[in-house]
C-alpha positions in Angstrom: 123.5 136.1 106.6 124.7 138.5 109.6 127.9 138.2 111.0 126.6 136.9 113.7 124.9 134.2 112.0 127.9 133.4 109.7 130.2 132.3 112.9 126.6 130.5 114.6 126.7 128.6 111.5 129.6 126.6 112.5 129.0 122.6 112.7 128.9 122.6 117.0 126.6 125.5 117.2 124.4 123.9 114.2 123.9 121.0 116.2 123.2 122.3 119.8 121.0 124.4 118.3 119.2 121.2 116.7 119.6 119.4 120.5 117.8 122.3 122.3 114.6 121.4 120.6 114.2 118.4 122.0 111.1 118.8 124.2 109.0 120.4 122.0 109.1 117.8 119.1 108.4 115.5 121.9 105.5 117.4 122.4 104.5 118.0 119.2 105.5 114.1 118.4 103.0 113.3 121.7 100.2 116.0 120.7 99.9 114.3 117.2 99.2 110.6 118.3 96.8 111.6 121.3 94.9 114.1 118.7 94.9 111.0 116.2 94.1 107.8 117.7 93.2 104.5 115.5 92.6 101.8 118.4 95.4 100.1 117.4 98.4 102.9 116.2 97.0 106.4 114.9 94.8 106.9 111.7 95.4 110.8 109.8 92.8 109.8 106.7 93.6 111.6 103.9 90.7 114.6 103.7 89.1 113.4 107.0 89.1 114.4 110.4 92.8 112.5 111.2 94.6 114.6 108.7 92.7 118.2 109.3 93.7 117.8 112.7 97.6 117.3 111.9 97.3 120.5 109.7 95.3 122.4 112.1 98.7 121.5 115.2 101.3 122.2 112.4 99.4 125.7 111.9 99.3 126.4 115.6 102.9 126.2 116.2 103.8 128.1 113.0 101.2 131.0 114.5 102.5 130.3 118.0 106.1 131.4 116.1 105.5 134.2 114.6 106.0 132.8 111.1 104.2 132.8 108.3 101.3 129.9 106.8 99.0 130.0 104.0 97.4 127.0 102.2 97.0 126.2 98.8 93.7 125.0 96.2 94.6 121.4 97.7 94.6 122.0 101.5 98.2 121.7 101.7 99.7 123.9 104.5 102.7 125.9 104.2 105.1 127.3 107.6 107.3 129.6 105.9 110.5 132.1 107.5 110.6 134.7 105.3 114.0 135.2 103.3 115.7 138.4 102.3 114.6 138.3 98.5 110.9 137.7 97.6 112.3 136.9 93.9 114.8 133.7 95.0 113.8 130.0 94.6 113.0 129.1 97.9 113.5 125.5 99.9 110.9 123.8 100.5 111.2 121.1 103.4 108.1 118.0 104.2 106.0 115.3 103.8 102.7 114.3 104.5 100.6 114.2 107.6 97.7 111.5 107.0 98.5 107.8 107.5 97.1 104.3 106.6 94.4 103.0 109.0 96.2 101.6 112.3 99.4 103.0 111.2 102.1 104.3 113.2 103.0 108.5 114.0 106.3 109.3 112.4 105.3 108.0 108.6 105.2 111.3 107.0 104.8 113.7 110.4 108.9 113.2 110.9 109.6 114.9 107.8 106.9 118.0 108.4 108.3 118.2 112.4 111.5 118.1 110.6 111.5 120.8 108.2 110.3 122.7 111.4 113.4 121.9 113.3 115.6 123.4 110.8 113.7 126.4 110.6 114.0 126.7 114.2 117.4 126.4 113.8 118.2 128.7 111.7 116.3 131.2 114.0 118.4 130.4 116.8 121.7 130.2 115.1 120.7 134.4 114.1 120.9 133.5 109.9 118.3 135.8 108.2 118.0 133.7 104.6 117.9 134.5 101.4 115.1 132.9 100.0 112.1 131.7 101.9 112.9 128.6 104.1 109.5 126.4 103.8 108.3 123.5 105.5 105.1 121.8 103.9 102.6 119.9 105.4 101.5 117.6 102.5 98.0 116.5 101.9 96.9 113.4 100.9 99.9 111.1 100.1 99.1 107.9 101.5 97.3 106.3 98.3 94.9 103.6 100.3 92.3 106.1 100.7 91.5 106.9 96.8 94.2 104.7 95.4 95.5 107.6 93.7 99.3 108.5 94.5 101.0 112.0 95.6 97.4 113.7 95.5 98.4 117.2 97.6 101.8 117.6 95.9 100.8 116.8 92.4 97.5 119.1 92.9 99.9 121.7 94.2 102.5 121.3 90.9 99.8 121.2 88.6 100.3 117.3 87.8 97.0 115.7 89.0 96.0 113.2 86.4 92.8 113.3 84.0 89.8 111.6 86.2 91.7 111.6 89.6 89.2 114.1 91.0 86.2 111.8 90.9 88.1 108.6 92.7 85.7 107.7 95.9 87.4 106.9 99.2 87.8 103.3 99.8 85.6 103.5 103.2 83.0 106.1 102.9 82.7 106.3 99.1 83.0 110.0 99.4 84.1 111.6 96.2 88.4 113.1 96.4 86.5 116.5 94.7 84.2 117.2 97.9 86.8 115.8 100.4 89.4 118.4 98.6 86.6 121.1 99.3 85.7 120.0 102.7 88.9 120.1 104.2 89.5 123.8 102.9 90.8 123.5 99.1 89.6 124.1 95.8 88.8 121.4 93.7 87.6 123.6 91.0 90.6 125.5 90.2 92.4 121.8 90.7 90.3 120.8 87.6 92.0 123.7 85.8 95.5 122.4 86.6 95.8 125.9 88.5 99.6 125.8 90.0 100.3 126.6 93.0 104.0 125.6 92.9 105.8 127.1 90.1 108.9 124.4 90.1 111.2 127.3 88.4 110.9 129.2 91.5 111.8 126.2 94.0 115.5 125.2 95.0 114.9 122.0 96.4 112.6 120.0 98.2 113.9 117.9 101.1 111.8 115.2 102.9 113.1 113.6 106.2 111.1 109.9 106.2 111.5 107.0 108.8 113.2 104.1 106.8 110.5 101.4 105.7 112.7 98.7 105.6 115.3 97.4 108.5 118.2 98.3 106.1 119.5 100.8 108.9 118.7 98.6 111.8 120.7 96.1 110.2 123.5 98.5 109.8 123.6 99.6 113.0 123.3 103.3 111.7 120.6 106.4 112.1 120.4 108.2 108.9 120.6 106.9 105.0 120.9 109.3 102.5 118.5 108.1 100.0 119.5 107.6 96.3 116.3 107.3 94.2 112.2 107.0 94.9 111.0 104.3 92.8 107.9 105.0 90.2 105.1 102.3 89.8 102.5 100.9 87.7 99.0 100.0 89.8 96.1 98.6 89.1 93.9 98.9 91.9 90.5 97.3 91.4 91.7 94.0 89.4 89.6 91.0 88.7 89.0 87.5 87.2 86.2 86.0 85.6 85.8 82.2 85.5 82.2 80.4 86.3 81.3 78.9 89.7 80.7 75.1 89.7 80.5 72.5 92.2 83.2 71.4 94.1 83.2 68.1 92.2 83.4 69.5 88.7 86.5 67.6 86.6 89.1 69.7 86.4 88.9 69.9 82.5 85.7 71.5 82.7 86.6 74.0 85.5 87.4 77.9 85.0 88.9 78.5 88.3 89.5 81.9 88.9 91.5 81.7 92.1 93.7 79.1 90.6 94.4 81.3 87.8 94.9 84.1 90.3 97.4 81.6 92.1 98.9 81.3 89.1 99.6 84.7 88.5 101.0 85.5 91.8 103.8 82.5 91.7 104.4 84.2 87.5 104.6 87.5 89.2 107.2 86.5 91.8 109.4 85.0 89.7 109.6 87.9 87.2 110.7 89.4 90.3 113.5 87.1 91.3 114.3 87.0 87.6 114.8 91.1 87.7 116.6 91.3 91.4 119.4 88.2 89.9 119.7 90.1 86.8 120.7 93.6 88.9 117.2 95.5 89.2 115.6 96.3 92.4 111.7 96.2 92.2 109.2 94.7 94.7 105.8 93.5 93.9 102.4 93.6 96.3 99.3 92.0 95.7 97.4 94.2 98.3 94.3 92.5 98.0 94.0 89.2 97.3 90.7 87.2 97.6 87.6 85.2 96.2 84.4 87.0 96.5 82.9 86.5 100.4 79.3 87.2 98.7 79.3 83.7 96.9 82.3 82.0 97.9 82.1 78.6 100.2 83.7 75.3 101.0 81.8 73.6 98.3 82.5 76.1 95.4 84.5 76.6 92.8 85.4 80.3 92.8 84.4 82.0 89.5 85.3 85.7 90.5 88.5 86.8 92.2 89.7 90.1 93.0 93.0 91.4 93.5 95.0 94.4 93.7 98.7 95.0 92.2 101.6 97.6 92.8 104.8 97.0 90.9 107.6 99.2 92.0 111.3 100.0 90.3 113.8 102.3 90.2 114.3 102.6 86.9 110.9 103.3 84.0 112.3 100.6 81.3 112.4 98.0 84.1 108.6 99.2 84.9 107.9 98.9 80.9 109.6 95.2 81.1 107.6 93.7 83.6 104.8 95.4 82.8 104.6 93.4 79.2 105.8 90.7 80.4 102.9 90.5 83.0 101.0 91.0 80.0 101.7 88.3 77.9 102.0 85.8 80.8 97.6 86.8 81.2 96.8 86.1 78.0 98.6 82.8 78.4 96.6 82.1 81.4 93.1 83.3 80.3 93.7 80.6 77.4 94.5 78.1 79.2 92.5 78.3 82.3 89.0 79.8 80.5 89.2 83.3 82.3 89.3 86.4 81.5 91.4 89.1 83.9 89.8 92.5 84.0 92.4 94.9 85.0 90.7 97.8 85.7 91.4 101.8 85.9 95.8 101.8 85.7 97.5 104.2 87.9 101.3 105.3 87.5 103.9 107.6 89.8 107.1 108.5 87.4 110.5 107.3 89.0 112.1 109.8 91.1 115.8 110.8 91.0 117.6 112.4 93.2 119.5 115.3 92.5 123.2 114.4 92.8 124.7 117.9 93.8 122.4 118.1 97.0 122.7 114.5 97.6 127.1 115.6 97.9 126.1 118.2 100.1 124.0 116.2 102.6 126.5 113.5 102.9 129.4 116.6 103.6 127.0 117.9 105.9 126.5 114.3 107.5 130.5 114.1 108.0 130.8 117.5 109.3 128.5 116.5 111.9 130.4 113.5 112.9 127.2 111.0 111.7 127.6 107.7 110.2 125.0 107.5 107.0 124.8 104.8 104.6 122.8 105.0 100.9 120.2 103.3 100.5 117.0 103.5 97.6 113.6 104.2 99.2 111.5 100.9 99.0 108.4 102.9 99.2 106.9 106.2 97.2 107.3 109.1 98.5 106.2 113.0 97.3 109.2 113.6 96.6 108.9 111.8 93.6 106.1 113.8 92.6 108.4 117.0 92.6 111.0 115.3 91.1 108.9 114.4 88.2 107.9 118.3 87.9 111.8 119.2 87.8 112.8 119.9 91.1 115.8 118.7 92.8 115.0 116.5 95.6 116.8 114.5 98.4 115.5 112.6 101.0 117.3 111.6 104.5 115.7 107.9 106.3 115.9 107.8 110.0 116.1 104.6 111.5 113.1 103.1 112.4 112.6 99.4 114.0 109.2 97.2 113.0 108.7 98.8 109.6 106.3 100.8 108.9 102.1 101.1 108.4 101.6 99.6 111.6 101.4 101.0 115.1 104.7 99.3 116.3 106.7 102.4 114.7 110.0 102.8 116.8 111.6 105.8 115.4 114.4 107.2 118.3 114.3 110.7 118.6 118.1 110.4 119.2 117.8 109.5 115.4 115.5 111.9 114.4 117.5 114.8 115.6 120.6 113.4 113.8 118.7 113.6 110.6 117.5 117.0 111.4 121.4 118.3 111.9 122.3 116.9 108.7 119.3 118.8 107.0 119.9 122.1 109.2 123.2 121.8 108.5 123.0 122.0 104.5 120.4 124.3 104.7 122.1 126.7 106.5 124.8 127.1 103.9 123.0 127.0 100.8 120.8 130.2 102.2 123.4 132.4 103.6 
């Protein structure tokens, strides 16, 4: 850092710095959702037109900038001030840029507009870094699409599972492989487990997210510094097998499948409330949930039922718990209600921790700016988790955000926004100098 930069580093000039951006993440805020519409809310689809355009904005501004962008062998784009030494682990700063259908426009794109904001900073405050100061725009998170999780970070850290590359999207059936390729990657060397991301040569990767869960409105507070990303088991394509019959059939003789899938959804939720009494966050989701609309009727007994399941926890024995006991609990009900459950393709995300040291730092940096934070675990995945998994330290800062999230009513304050921004900035600014 220059002299000059060491004295601009100071907690006041940190944050005007941070409040002088306002109107252009306005902008840029404004310029996503109009370039992104969904009729209701905005849809980015993973590999699709949605996403490509967030990438192609978040490469403009880092060209309008004078900064440097690349991509990598799964699309994901990289803004990047260069630091002093080529040869030191660099920060890395994100999140992703495609939504669910009909979702809302700061799930993912605060943390990518974020990371941009502290580079910004830094540039104003005169600090010449280190190491490179990143900010990634990260491809293909949201897991509705292919209903596979953390698809551009774990592509990008080498991690992609087995088989992931031929998952179709859940819309167009096109194939993850050709969407990869379409959109500017490399699905080839992705088969190869190619890395992009060595995480030896990464300090830390920090992801600003809008909470997804009122736990801040509540509080009356704009940022939480997160304390763990849950892992989860999924199985996404789930169903049971029974035997349509009339409506009048005896009970005795039926093999109802949607009262077998009732039946699992009331064991499910009380495994749940068993865990949460017993001191161990989780939430289950049966996304999907339904009879089959090709045969089903007033008149019928349903003998097919589909469903989709997402167990989530903060800690992997808890996952391994519920998971058997889930288990055991089908096999009871197969027996006694004549079914048979086929599960399907399983899908898993590894816990992810936070690394304690940078989590200290952010909450310094929180009180040296004079902004109440609170801790709170992330209800939802995120790709952090996905780097934490490879062995990089990660943190995570959750703005307040009214309505929840995956829906157009978003309410993310940029008052907020920029609070969680001056945290970041302000960390970041010391760890490079």
């Amino acid at each position: 850092m220059t002299a000059a930069g060491a004295s601009a580093s100071s907690g006041a000039a940190i944050a005007a710095a941070v409040a002088a951006q306002r109107a252009w993440v306005e902008r840029l805020f404004d310029r996503l959702a109009a370039g992104s519409p969904g009729e209701p809310g905005i849809t980015r689809d993973t590999y699709g037109t949605g996403e490509d355009f967030g990438h192609r904005l978040l490469v403009e501004h880092g060209k309008d900038r004078g900064l440097a962008v690349s991509h990598d062998i799964a699309a994901n784009t990289y803004v990047t001030l260069p630091g002093l030494d080529p040869a030191a682990r660099r920060i890395l700063m994100g999140s992703h840029l495609d939504s669910v259908p009909h979702g809302g426009n700061f799930d993912g794109a605060a943390g990518v507009i974020a990371g941009l904001v502290v580079i910004e900073t830094l540039r104003a405050l005169g600090v010449r870094p280190r190491c490179d100061v990143t900010t990634m725009g990260v491809r293909a998170e949201e897991s509705v699409w292919f209903q596979v999780s953390y698809i551009g970070s774990r592509s990008a850290l080498g991690t992609l599972p087995d088989g992931a590359l031929e998952a179709r999207r859940i819309d167009d059936g096109r194939v993850l492989a050709a969407s990869i390729d379409a959109s500017g990657g490399d699905s080839g060397r992705i088969r190869l487990r190619e890395r992009h991301l060595d995480p030896a040569t990464i300090r830390a990767f920090l992801e600003v997210h809008i909470e997804q869960a009122p736990s801040l409105v509540e509080s009356g507070l704009p940022v939480a510094v997160c304390t763990g990303v849950p892992g989860n088991f999924r199985y996404p394509d789930a169903r049971i097998v029974g035997r349509h019959d009339h409506v009048g059939t005896p009970r005795r003789f039926r093999r109802d499948a949607a009262m077998a899938g009732a039946e699992f959804a009331m064991l499910l939720d009380r495994i749940w409330q068993e865990e949460e009494a017993a001191g161990s966050p989780m939430a289950v989701t049966l996304g999907r949930f339904h009879t089959d609309p090709a045969v089903h009727g007033l008149t019928t007994v349903p003998g097919s039922f589909a469903f989709s399941l997402d167990v989530r926890a903060y800690e992997p024995a808890v996952l391994e718990r519920v998971e058997a006991r889930m288990l055991a609990a089908i096999a009871e009900i197969e027996t006694r209600r004549r079914v048979a459950f086929k599960l399907g393709t399983r899908a898993s995300a590894a816990v992810g921790p936070v690394d304690p040291t940078i989590v200290a730092g952010l909450e310094a940096s929180a009180a040296r700016q004079g902004i109440p934070t609170m801790p709170l675990g992330s209800p939802a995945s995120h790709d952090s988790a996905a780097f934490a998994a490879a062995g990089v330290p990660v943190a995570m800062l959750f703005v307040r955000n009214e309505h929840g999230s995956h829906n157009p009513q978003e309410a993310m304050e940029i008052d907020d926004f920029l609070a969680a921004c001056t945290i970041l900035a302000d960390w970041v600014a010391r760890d490079v100098a």
